[in-house]
PDB file with one MODEL, atoms N, CA, C and O in Angstrom:
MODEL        1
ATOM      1  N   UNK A   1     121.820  84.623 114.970  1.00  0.00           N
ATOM      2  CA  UNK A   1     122.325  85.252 113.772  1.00  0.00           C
ATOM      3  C   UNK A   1     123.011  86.543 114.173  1.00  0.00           C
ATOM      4  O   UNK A   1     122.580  87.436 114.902  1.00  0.00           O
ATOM      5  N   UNK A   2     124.167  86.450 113.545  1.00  0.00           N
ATOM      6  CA  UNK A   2     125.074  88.361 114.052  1.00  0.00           C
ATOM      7  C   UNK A   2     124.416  89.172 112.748  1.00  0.00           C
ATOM      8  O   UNK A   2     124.539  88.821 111.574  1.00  0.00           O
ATOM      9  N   UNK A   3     123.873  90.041 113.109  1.00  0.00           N
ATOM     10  CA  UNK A   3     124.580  91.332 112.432  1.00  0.00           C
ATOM     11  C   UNK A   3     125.595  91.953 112.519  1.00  0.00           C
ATOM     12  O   UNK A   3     125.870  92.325 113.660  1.00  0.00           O
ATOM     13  N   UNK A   4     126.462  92.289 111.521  1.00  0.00           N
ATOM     14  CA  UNK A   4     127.531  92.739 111.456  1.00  0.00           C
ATOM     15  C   UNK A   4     127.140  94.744 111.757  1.00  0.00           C
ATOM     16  O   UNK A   4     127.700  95.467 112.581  1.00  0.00           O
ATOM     17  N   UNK A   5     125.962  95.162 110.701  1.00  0.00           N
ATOM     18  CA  UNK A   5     126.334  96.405 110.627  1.00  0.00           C
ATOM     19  C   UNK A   5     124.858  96.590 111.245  1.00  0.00           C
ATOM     20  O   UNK A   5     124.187  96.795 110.234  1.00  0.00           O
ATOM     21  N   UNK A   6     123.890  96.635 112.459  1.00  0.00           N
ATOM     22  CA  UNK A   6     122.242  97.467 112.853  1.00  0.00           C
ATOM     23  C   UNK A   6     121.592  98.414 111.774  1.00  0.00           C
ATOM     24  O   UNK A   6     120.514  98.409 111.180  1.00  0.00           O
ATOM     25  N   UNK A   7     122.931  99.397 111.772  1.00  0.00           N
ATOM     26  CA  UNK A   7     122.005 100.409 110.667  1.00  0.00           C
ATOM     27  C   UNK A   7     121.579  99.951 109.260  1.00  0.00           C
ATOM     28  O   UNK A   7     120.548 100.078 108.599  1.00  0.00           O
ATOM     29  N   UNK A   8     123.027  99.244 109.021  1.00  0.00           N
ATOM     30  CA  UNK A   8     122.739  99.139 107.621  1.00  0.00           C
ATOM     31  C   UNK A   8     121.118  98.033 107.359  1.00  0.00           C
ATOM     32  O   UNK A   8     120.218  98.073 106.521  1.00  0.00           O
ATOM     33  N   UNK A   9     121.293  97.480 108.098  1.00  0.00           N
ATOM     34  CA  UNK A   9     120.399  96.106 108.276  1.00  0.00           C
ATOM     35  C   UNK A   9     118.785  96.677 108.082  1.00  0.00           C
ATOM     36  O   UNK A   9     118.013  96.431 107.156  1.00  0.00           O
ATOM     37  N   UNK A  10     118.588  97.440 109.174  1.00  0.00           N
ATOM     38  CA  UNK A  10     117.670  98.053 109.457  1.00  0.00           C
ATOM     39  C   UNK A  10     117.170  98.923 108.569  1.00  0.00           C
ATOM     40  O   UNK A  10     115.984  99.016 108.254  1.00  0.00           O
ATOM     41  N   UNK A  11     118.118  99.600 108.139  1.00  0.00           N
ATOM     42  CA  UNK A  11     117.605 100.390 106.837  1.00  0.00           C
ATOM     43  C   UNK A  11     116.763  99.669 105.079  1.00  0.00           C
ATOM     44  O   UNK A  11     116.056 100.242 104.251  1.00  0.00           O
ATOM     45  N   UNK A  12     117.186  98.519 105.129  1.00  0.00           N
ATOM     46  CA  UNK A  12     117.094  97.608 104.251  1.00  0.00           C
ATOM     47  C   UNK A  12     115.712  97.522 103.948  1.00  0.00           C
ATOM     48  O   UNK A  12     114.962  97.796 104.884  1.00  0.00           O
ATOM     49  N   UNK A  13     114.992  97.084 102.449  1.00  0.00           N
ATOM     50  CA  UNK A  13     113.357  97.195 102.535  1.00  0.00           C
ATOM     51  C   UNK A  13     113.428  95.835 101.778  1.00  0.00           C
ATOM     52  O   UNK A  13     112.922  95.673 100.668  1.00  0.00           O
ATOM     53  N   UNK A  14     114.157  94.785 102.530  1.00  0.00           N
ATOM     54  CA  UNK A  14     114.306  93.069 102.458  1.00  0.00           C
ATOM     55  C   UNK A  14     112.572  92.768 102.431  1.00  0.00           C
ATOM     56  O   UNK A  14     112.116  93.330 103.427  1.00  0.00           O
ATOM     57  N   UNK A  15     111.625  92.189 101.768  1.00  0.00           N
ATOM     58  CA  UNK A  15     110.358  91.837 102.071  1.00  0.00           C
ATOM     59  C   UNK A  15     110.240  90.601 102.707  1.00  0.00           C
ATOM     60  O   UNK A  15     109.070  90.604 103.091  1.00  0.00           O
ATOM     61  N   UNK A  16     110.773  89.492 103.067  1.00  0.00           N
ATOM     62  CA  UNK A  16     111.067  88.543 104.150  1.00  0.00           C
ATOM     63  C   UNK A  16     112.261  88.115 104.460  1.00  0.00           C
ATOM     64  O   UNK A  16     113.191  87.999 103.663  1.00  0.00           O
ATOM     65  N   UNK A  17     112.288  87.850 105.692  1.00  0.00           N
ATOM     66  CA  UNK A  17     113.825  87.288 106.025  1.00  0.00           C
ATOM     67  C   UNK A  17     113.590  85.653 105.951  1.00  0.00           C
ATOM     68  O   UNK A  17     112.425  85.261 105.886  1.00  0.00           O
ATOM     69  N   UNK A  18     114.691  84.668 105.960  1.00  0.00           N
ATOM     70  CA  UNK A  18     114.738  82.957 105.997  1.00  0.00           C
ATOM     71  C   UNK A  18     116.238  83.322 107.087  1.00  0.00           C
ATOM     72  O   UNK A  18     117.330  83.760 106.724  1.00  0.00           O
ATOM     73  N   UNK A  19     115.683  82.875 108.765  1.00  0.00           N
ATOM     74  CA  UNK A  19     116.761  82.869 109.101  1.00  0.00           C
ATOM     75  C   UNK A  19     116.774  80.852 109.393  1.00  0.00           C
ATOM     76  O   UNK A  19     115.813  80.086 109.326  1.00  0.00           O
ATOM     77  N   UNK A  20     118.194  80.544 109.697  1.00  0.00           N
ATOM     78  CA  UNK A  20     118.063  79.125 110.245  1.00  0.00           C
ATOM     79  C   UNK A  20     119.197  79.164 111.446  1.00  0.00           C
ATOM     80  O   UNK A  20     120.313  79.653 111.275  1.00  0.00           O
ATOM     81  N   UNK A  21     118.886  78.757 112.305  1.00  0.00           N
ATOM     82  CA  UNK A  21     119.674  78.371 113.751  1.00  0.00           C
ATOM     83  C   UNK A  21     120.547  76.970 113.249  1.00  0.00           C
ATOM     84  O   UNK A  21     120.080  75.832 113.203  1.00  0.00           O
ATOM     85  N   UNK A  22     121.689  77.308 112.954  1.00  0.00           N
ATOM     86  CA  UNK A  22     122.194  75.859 112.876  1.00  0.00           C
ATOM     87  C   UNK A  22     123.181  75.091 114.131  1.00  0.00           C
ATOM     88  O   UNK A  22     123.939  74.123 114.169  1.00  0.00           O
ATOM     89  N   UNK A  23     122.587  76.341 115.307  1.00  0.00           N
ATOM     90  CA  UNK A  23     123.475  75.655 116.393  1.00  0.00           C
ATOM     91  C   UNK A  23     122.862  74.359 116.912  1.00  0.00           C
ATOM     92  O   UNK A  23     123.464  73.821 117.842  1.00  0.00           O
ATOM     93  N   UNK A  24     121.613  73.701 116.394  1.00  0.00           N
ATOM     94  CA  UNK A  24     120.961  72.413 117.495  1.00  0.00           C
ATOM     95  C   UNK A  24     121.423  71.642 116.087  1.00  0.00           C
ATOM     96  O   UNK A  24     121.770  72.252 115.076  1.00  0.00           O
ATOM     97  N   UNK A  25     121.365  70.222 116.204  1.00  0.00           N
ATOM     98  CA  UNK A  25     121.076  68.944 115.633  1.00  0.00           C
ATOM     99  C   UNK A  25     120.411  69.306 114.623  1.00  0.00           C
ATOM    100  O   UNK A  25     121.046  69.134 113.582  1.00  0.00           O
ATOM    101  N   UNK A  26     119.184  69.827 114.453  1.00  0.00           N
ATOM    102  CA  UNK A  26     118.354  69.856 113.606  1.00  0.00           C
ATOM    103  C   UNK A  26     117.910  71.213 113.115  1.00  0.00           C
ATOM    104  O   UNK A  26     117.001  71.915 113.557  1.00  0.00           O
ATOM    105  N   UNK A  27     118.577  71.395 112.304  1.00  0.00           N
ATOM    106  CA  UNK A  27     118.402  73.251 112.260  1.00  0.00           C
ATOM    107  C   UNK A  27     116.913  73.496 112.368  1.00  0.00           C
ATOM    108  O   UNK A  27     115.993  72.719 112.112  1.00  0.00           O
ATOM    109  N   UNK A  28     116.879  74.611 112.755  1.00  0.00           N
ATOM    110  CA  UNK A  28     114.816  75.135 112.814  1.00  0.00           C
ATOM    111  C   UNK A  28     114.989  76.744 111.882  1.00  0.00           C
ATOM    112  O   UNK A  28     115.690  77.728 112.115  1.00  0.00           O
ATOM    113  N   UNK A  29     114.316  76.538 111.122  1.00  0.00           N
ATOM    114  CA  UNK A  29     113.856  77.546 109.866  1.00  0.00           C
ATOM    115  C   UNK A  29     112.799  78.621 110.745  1.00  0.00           C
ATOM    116  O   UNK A  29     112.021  78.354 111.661  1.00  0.00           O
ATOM    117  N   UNK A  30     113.182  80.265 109.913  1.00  0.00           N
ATOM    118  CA  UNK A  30     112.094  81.144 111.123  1.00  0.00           C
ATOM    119  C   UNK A  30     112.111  82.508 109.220  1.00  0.00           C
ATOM    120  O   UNK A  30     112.875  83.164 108.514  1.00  0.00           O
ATOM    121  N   UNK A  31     110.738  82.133 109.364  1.00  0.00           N
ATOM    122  CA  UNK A  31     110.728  82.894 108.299  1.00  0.00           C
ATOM    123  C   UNK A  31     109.510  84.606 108.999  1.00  0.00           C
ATOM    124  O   UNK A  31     108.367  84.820 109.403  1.00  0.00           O
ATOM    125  N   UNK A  32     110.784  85.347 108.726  1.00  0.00           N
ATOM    126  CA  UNK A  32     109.969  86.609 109.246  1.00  0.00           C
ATOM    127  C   UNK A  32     109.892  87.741 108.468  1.00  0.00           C
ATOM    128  O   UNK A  32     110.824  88.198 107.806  1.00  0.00           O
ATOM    129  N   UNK A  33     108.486  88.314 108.568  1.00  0.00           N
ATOM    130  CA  UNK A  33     108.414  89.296 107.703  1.00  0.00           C
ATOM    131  C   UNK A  33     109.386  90.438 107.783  1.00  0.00           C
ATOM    132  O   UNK A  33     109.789  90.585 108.937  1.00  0.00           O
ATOM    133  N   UNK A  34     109.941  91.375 106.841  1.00  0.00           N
ATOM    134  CA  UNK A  34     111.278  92.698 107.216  1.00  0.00           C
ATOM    135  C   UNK A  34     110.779  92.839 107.708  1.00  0.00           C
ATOM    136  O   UNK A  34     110.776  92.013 108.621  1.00  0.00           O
ATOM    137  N   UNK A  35     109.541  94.169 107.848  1.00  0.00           N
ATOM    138  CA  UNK A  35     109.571  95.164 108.238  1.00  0.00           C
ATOM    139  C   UNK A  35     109.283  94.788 109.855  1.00  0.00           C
ATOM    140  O   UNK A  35     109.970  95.441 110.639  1.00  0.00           O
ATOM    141  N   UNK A  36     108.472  93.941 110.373  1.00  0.00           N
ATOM    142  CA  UNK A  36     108.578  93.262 111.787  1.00  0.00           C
ATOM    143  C   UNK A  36     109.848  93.123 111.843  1.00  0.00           C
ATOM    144  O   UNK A  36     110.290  94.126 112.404  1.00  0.00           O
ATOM    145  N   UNK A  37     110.926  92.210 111.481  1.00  0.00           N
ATOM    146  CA  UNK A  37     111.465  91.462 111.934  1.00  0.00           C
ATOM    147  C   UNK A  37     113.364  92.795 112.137  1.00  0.00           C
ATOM    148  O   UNK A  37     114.392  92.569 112.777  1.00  0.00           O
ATOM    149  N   UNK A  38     112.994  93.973 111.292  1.00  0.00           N
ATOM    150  CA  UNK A  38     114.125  95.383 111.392  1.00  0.00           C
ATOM    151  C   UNK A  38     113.458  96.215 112.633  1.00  0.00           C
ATOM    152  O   UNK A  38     114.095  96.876 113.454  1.00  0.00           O
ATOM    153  N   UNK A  39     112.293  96.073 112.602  1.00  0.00           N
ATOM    154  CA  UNK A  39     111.741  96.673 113.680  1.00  0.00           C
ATOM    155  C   UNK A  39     111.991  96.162 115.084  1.00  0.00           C
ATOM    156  O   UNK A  39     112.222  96.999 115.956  1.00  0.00           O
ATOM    157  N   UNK A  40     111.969  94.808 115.407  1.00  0.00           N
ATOM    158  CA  UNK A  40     112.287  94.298 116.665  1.00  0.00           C
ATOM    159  C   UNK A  40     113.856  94.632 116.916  1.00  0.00           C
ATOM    160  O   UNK A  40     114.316  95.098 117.959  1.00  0.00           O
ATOM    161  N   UNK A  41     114.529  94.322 115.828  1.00  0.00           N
ATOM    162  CA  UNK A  41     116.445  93.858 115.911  1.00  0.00           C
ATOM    163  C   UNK A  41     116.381  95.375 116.282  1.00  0.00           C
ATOM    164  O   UNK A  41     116.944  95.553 117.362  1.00  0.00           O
ATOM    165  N   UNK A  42     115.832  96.641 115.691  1.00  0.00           N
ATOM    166  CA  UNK A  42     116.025  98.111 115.892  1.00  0.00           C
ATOM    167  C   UNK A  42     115.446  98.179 117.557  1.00  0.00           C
ATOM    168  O   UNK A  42     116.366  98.308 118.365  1.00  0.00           O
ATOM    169  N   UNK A  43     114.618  98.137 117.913  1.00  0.00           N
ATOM    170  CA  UNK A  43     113.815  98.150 119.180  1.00  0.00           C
ATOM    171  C   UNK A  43     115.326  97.393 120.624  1.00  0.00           C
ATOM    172  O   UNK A  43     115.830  97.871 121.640  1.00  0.00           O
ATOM    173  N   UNK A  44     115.412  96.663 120.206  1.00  0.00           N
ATOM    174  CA  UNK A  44     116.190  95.591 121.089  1.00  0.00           C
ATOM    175  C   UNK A  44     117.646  95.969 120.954  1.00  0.00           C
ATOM    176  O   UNK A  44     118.509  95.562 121.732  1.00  0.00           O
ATOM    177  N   UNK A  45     117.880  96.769 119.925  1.00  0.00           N
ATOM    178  CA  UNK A  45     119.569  97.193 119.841  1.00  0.00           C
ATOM    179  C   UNK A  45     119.328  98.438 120.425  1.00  0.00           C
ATOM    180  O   UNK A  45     120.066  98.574 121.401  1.00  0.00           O
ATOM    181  N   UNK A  46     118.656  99.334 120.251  1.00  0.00           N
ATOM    182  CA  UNK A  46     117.717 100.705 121.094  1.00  0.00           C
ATOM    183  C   UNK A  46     118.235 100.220 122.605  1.00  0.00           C
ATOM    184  O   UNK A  46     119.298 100.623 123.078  1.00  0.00           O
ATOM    185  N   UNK A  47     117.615  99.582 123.086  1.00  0.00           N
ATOM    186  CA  UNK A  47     116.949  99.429 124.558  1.00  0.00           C
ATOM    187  C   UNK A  47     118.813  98.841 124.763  1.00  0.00           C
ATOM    188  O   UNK A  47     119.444  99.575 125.524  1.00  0.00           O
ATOM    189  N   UNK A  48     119.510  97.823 124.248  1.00  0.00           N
ATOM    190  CA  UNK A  48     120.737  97.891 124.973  1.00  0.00           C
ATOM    191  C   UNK A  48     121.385  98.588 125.110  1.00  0.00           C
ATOM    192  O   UNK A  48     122.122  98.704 126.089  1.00  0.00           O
ATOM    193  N   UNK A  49     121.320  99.368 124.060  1.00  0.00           N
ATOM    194  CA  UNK A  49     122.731 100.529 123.945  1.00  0.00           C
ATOM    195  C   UNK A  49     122.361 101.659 125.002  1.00  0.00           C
ATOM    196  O   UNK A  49     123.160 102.365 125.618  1.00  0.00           O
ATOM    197  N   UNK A  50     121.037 101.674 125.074  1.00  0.00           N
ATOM    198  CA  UNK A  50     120.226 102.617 126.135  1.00  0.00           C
ATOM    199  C   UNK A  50     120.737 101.974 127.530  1.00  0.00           C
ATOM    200  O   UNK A  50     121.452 102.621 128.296  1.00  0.00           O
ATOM    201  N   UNK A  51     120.395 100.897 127.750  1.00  0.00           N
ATOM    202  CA  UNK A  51     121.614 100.129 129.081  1.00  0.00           C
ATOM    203  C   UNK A  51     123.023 100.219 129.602  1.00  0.00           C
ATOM    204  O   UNK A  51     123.482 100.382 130.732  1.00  0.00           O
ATOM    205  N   UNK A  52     123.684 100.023 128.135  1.00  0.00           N
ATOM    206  CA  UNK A  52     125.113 100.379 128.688  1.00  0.00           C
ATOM    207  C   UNK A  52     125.937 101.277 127.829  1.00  0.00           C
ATOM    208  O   UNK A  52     127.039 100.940 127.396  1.00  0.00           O
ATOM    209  N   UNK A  53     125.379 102.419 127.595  1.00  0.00           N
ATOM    210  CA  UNK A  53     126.053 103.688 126.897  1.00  0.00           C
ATOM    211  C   UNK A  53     126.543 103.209 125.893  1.00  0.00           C
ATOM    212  O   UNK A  53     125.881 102.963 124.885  1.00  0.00           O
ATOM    213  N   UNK A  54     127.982 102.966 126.029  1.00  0.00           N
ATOM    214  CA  UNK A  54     129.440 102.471 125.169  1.00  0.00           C
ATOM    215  C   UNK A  54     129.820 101.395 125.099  1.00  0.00           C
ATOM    216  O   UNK A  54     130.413 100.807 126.003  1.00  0.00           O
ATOM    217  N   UNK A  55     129.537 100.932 123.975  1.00  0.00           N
ATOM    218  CA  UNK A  55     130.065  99.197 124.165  1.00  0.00           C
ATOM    219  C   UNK A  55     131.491  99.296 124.891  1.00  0.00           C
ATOM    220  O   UNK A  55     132.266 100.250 124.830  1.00  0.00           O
ATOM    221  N   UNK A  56     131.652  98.169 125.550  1.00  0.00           N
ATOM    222  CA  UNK A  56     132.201  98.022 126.424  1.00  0.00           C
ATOM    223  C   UNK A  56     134.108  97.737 126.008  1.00  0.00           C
ATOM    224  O   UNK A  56     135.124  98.217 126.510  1.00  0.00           O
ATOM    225  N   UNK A  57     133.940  96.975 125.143  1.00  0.00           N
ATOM    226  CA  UNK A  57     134.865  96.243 124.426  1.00  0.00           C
ATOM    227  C   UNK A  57     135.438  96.931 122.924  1.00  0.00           C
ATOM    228  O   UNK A  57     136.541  97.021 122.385  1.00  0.00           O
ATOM    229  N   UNK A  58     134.173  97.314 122.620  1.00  0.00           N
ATOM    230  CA  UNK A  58     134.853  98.408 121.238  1.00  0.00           C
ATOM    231  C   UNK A  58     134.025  99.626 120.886  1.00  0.00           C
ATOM    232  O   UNK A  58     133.715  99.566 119.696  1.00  0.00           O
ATOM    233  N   UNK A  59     133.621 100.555 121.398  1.00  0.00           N
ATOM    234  CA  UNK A  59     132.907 101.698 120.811  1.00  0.00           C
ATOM    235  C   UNK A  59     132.048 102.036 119.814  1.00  0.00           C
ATOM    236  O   UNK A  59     130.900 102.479 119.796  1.00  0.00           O
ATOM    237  N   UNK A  60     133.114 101.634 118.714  1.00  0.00           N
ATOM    238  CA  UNK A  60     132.769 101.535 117.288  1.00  0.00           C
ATOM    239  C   UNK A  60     131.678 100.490 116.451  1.00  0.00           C
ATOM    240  O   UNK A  60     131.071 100.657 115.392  1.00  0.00           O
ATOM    241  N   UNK A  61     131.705  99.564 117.228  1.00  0.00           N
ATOM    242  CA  UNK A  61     131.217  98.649 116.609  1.00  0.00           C
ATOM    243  C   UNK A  61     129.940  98.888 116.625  1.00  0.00           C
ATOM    244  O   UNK A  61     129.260  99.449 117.485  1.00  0.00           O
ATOM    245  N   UNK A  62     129.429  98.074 114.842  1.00  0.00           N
ATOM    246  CA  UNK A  62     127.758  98.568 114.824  1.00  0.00           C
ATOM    247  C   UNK A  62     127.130  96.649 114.731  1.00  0.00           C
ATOM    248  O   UNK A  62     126.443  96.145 113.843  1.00  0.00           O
ATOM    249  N   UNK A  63     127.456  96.266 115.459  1.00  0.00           N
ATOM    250  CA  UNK A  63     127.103  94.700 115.613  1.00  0.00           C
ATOM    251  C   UNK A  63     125.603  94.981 116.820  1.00  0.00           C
ATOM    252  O   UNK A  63     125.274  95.697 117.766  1.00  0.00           O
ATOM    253  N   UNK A  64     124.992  93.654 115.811  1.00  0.00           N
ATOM    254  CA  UNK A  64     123.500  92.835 117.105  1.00  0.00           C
ATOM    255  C   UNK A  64     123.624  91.959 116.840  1.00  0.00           C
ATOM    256  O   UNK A  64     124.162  91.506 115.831  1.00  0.00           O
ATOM    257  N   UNK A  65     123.081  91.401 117.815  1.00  0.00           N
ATOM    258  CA  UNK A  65     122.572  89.924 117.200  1.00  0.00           C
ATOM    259  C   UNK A  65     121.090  89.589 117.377  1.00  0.00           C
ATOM    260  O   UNK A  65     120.421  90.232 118.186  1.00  0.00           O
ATOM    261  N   UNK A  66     120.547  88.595 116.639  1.00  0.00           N
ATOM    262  CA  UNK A  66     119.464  88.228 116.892  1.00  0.00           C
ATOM    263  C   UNK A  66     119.571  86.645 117.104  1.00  0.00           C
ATOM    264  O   UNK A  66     120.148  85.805 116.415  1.00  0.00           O
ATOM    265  N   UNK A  67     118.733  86.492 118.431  1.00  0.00           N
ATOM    266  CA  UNK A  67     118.876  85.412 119.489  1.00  0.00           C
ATOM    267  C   UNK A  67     116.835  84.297 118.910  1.00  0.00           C
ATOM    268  O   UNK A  67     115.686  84.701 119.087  1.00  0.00           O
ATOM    269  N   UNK A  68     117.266  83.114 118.342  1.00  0.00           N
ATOM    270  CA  UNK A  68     116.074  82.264 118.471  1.00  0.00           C
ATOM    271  C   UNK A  68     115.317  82.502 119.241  1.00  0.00           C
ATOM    272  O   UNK A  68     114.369  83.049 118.677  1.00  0.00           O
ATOM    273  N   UNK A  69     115.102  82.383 120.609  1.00  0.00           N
ATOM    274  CA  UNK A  69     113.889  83.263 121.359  1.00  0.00           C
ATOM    275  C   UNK A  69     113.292  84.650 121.101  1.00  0.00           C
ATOM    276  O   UNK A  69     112.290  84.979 121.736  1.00  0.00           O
ATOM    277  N   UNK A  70     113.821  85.455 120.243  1.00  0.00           N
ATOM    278  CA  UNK A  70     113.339  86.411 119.885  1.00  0.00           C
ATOM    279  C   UNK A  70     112.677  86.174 118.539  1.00  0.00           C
ATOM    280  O   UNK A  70     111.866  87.098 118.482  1.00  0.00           O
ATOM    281  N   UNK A  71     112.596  85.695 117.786  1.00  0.00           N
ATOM    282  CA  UNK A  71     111.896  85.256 116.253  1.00  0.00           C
ATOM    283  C   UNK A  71     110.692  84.045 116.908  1.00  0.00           C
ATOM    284  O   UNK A  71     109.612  84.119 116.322  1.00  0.00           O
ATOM    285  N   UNK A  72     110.736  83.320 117.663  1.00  0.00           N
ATOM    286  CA  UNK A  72     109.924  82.113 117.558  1.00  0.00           C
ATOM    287  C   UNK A  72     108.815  82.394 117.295  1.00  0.00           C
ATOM    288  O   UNK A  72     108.286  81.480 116.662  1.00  0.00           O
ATOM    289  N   UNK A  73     108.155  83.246 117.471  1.00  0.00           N
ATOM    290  CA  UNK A  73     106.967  83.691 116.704  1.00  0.00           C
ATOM    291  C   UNK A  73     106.941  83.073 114.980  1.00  0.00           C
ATOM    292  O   UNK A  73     105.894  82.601 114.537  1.00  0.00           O
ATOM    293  N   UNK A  74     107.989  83.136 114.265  1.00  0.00           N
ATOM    294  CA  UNK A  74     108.086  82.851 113.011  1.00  0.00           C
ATOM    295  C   UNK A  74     108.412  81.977 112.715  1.00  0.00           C
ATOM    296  O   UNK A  74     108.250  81.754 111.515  1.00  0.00           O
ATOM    297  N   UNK A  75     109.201  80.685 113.701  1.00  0.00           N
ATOM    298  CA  UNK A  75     109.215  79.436 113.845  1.00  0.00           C
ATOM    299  C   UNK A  75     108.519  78.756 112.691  1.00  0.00           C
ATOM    300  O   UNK A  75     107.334  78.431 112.773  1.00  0.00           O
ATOM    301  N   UNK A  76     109.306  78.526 111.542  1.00  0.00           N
ATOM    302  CA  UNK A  76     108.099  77.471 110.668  1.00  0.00           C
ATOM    303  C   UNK A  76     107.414  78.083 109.613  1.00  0.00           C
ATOM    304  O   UNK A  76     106.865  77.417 108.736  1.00  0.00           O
ATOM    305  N   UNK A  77     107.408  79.390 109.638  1.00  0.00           N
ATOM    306  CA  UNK A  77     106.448  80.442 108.922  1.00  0.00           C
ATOM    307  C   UNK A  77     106.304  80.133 107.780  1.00  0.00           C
ATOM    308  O   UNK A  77     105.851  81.130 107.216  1.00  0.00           O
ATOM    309  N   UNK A  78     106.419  79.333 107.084  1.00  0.00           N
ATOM    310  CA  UNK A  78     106.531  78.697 105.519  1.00  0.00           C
ATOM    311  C   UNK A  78     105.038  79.148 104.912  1.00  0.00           C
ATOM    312  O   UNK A  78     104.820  79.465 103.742  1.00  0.00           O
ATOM    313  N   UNK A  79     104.195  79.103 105.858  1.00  0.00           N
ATOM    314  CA  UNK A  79     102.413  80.103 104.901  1.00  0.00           C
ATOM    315  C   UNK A  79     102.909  81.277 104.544  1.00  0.00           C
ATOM    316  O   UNK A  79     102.059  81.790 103.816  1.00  0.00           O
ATOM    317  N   UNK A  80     104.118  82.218 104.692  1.00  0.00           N
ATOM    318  CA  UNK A  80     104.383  82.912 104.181  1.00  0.00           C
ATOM    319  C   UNK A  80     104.435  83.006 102.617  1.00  0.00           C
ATOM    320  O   UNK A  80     104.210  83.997 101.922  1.00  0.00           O
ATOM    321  N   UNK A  81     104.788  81.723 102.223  1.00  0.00           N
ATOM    322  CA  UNK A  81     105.063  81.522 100.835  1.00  0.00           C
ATOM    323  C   UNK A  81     104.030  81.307  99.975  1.00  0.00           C
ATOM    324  O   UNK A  81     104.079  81.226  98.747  1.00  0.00           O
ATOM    325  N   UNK A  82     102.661  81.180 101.037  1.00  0.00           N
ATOM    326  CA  UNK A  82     101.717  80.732 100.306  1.00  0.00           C
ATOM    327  C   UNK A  82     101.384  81.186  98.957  1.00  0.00           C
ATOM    328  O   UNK A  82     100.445  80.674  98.347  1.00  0.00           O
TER     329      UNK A  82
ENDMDL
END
C-alpha cells in the first residue's frame, strides 16, 4: 500500500485500518489496529529517512509505503470485528 502523504497519515485517529494486497491471485485482507499500525509506518519512515538523508529522486516528497511483511501480524484479523 503507498502512502501518498506519512504525516498526514500518521496524524490521523483512523480506529482500524482494512488493508488488502491485491498484488497475488488471491488478495489477503490485514486488518490493523491505527494506532499500532501509524506507529510502525511512523517508526519505519523514521529509520529510512534516518538512512538516506534526502530522498534521492525528489526531496519533497512525503510518500511510504507499507510492504505485506510488515502487517502480517494482522493477516486475517477479522476478531477485530468481534
Amino acid at each position: 500500500m503507498d502512502v501518498a502523504d506519512v504525516e498526514g497519515f500518521t496524524s490521523t485517529s483512523v480506529e482500524t485500518y482494512v488493508l488488502v494486497d491485491v498484488s497475488t491471485r488471491r488478495p489477503d485482507v490485514y486488518i490493523a489496529p491505527g494506532e499500532e499500525l501509524r506507529g510502525d509506518v511512523r517508526q519505519r519512515h523514521d529509520e529510512y529517512m534516518s538512512r538516506v538523508g534526502t530522498r534521492p529522486r525528489n526531496p519533497d516528497s512525503k510518500h511510504t509505503k507499507i510492504e505485506p511483511a510488515e502487517v502480517k501480524q494482522w493477516k486475517s484479523g477479522w476478531k477485530r470485528f468481534d
